[in-house]
Kinemage of the C-alpha trace (Angstrom):
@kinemage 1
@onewidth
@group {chain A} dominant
@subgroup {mainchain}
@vectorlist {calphas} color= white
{ca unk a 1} P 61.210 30.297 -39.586
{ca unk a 2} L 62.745 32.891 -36.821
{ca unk a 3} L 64.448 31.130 -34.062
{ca unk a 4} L 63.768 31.959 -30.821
{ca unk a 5} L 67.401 33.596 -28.786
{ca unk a 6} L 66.321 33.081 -24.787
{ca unk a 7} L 64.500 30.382 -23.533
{ca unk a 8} L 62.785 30.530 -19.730
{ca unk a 9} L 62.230 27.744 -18.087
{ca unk a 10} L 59.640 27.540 -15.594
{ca unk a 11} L 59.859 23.856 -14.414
{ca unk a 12} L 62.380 22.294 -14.834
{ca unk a 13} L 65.682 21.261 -12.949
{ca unk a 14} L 66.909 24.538 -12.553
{ca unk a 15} L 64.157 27.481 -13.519
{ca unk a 16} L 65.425 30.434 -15.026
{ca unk a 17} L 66.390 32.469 -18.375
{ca unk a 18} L 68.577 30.398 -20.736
{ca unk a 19} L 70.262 31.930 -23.792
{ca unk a 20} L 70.583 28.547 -26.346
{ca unk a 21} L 68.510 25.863 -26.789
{ca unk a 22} L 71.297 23.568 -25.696
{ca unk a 23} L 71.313 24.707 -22.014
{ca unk a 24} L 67.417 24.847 -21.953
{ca unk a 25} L 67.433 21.525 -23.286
{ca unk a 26} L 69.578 20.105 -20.514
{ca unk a 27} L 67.278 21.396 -17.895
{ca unk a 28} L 64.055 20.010 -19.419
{ca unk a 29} L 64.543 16.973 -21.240
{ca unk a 30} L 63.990 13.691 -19.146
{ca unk a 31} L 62.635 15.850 -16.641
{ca unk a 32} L 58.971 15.688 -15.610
{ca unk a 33} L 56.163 17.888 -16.201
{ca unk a 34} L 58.343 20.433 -17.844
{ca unk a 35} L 57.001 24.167 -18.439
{ca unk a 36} L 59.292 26.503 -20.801
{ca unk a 37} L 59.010 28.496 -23.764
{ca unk a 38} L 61.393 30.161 -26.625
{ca unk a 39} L 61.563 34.155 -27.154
{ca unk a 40} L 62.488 36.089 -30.127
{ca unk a 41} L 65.209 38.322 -27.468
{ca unk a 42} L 66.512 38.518 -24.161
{ca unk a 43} L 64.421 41.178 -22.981
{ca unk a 44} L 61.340 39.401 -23.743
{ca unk a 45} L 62.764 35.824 -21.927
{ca unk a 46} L 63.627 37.923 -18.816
{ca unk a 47} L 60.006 39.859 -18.549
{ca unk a 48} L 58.377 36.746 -18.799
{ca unk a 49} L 60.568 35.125 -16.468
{ca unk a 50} L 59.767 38.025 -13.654
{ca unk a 51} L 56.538 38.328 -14.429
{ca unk a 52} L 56.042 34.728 -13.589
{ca unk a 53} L 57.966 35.043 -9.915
{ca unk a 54} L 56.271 38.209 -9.444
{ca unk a 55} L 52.566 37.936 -10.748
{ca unk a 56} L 51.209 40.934 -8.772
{ca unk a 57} L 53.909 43.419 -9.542
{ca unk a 58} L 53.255 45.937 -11.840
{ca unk a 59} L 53.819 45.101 -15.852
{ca unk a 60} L 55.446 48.452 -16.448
{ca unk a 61} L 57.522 48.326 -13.314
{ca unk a 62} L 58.989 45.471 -14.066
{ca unk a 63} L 59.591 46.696 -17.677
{ca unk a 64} L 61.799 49.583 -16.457
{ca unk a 65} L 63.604 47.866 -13.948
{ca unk a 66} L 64.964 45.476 -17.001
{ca unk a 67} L 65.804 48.761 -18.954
{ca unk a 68} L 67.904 49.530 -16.034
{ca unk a 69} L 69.677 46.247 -16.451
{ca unk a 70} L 70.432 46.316 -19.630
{ca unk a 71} L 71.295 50.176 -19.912
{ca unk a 72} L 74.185 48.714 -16.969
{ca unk a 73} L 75.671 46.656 -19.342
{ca unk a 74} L 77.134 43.216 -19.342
{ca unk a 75} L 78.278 42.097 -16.081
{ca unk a 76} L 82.485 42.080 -15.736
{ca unk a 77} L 84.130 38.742 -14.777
C-alpha cells in the first residue's frame, strides 16, 4: 500500500499543507469536525489546498502558478 507524502488539512486547528502524518495528526486529532486528506506528492497536497481557498480561480492557473513555486526552489533559512 503507497503512502500518501502531504497531507492538507482543511479543518482543523491550523488549515494548511502538512508534509508527515505526524504534524497532520496534531492538528486533527481531538479536534472537532475535522476535514483532511493524504496525497501521493506535494504538488498534488498544495493544488488541492488552493483550489479549496480559491474555488473560482481557474484549475490551470493555479497549476502554473505552483510550477512557478517549485521551479524557485526551496526557500533559504
Amino acid at each position: 500500500m503507497a503512502r500518501n507524502k502531504a497531507y492538507v488539512v482543511f479543518r482543523g486547528r491550523a488549515p494548511e499543507v502538512y508534509l508527515s502524518w505526524e504534524d497532520c495528526e496534531a492538528q486533527v486529532i481531538g479536534f472537532p469536525g475535522t476535514l483532511y486528506r493524504g496525497f501521493k506528492n506535494h504538488f498534488e497536497a498544495e493544488k488541492s489546498w488552493l483550489v479549496s481557498r480559491h474555488p473560482n480561480t481557474n484549475y490551470k492557473f493555479i497549476e502554473a502558478k505552483l510550477q512557478e513555486i517549485i521551479n524557485m526552489g526551496p526557500l533559504e533559512d
